[in-house]
SEDRENKOL-794019 format. One record per residue (C-alpha): residue in three letters; x, y, z. Coordinates in nm, 3 decimals, padded with zeros to 5 digits. Each point is the difference from the previous one (the first is absolute). Layout:
BEGIN
- res;c1;c2;c3
- ALA;X;Y;Z $
...
//
This chain:
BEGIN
- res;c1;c2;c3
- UNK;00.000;00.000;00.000 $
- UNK;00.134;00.356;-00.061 $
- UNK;00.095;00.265;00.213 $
- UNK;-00.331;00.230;-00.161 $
- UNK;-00.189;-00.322;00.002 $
- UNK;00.046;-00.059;00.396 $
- UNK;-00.076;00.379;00.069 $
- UNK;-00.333;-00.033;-00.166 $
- UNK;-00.099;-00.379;00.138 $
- UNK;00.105;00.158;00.346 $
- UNK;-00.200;00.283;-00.017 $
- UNK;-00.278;-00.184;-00.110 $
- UNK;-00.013;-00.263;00.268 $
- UNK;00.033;00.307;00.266 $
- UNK;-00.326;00.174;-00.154 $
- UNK;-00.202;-00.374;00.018 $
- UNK;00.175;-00.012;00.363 $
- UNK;-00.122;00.314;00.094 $
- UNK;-00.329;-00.002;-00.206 $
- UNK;00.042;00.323;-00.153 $
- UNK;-00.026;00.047;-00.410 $
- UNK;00.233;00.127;-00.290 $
- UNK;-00.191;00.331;00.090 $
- UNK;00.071;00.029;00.368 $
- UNK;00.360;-00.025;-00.051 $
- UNK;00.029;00.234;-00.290 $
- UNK;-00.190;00.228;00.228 $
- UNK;00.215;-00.012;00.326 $
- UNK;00.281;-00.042;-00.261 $
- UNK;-00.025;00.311;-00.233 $
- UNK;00.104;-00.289;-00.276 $
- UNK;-00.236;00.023;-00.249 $
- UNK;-00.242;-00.285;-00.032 $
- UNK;00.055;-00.087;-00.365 $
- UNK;00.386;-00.004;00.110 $
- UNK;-00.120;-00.244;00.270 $
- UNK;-00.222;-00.190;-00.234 $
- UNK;00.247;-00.060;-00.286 $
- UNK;00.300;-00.048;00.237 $
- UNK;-00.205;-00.299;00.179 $
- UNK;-00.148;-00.163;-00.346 $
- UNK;00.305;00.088;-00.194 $
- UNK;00.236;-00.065;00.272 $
- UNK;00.230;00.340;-00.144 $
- UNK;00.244;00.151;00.164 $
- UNK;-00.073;00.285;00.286 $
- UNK;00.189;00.321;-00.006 $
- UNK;00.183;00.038;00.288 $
- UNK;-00.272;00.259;00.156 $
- UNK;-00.276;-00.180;-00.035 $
- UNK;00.148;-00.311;00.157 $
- UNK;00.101;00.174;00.306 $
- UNK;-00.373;00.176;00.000 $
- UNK;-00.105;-00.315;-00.002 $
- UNK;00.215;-00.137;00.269 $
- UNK;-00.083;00.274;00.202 $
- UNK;-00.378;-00.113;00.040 $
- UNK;00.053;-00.346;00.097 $
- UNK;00.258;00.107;00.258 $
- UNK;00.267;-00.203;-00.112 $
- UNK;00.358;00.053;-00.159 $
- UNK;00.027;00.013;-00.434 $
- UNK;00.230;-00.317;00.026 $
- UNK;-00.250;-00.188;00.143 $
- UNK;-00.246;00.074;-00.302 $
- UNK;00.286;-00.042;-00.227 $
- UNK;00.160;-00.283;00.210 $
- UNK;00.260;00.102;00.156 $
- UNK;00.319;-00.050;-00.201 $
- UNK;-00.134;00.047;-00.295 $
- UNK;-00.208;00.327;00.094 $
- UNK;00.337;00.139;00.182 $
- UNK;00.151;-00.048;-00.386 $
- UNK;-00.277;00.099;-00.169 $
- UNK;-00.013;00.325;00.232 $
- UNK;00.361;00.090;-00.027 $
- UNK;00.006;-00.076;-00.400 $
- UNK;-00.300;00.209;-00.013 $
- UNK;00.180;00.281;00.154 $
- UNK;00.271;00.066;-00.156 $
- UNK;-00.085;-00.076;-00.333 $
- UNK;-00.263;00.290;00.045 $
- UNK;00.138;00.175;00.310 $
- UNK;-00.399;00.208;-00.012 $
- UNK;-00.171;-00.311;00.003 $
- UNK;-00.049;00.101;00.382 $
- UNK;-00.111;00.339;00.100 $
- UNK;00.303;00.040;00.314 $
- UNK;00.002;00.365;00.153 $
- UNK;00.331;00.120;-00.086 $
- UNK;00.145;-00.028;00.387 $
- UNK;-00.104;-00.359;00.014 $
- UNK;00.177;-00.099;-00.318 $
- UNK;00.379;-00.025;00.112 $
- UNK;-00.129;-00.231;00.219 $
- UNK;-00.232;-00.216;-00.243 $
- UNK;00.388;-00.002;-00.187 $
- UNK;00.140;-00.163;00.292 $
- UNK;-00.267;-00.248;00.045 $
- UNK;00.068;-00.090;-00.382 $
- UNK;00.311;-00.124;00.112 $
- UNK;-00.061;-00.264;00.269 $
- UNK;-00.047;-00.337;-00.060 $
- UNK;-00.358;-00.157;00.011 $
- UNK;00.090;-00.160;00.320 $
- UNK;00.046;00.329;00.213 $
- UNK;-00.275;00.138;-00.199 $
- UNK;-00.223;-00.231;00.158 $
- UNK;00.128;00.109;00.338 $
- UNK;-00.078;00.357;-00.069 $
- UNK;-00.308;-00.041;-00.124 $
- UNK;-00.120;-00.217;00.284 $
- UNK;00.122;00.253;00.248 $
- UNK;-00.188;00.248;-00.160 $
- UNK;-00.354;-00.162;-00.040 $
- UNK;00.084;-00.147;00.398 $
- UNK;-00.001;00.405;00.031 $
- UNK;-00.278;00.105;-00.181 $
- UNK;-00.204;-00.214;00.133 $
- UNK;00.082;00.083;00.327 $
- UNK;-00.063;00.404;-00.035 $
- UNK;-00.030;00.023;00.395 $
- UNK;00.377;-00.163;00.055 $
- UNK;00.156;00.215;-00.262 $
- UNK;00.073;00.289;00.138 $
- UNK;00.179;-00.172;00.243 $
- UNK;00.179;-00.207;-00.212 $
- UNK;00.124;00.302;-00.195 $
- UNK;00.074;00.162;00.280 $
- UNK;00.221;-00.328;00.142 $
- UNK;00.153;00.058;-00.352 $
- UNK;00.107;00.381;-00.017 $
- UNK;00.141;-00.063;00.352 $
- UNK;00.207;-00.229;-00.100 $
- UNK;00.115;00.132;-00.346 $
- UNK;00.088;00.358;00.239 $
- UNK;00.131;-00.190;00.277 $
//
């Protein structure tokens, strides 16, 4: 099965998991729903944007849409073939370039740490907090 192939077969088990429609998810997506509907039937391949809008409403990484290793590839390739495939705010993008650079492996570490954090909105501040004191100290 292909990397665009998995994304789509993913996303469409989560929607029959969650009981929600094509429709739902292009609304709480912003994806358009004939992107949705012709990515699912035709199994195409997302742009980067719309994966990660998509991603965003189930709560759950891109690499676990895309399956992992090849999502991290398919991510990175995406980027910088077309370094505007992803709308980054110009302070964050030195350190999208960084994260370009690591290995899939310590990717995964990062990213966990950061759902584990966004998740957890009321420990956060605390954690960054823990974090600047230690970078200072």
């Amino acid at each position: 099965m292909s990397m665009t192939s998995s994304f789509w077969v993913n996303v469409s088990a989560r929607l029959e998991n969650l009981e929600r429609s094509q429709t739902w998810l292009a609304e709480m997506s912003g994806v358009g729903k004939t992107v949705i509907n012709s990515g699912i039937a035709r199994k195409s391949s997302p742009s980067a944007d719309n994966a990660f809008a998509i991603a965003r409403v189930f709560e759950v990484s891109i690499e676990e849409l895309l399956d992992n290793e090849a999502g991290a590839a398919y991510i990175r390739k995406t980027v910088r073939n077309d370094p505007g495939a992803i709308q980054v705010p110009d302070r964050i993008f030195p350190i999208v370039e960084n994260l370009l650079l690591l290995e899939d492996r310590d990717l995964a570490g990062i990213l966990a740490s950061s759902e584990a954090l966004a998740r957890d909105k009321k420990g956060t501040p605390g954690i960054i907090g823990q974090a600047a004191t230690g970078i200072a100290g």
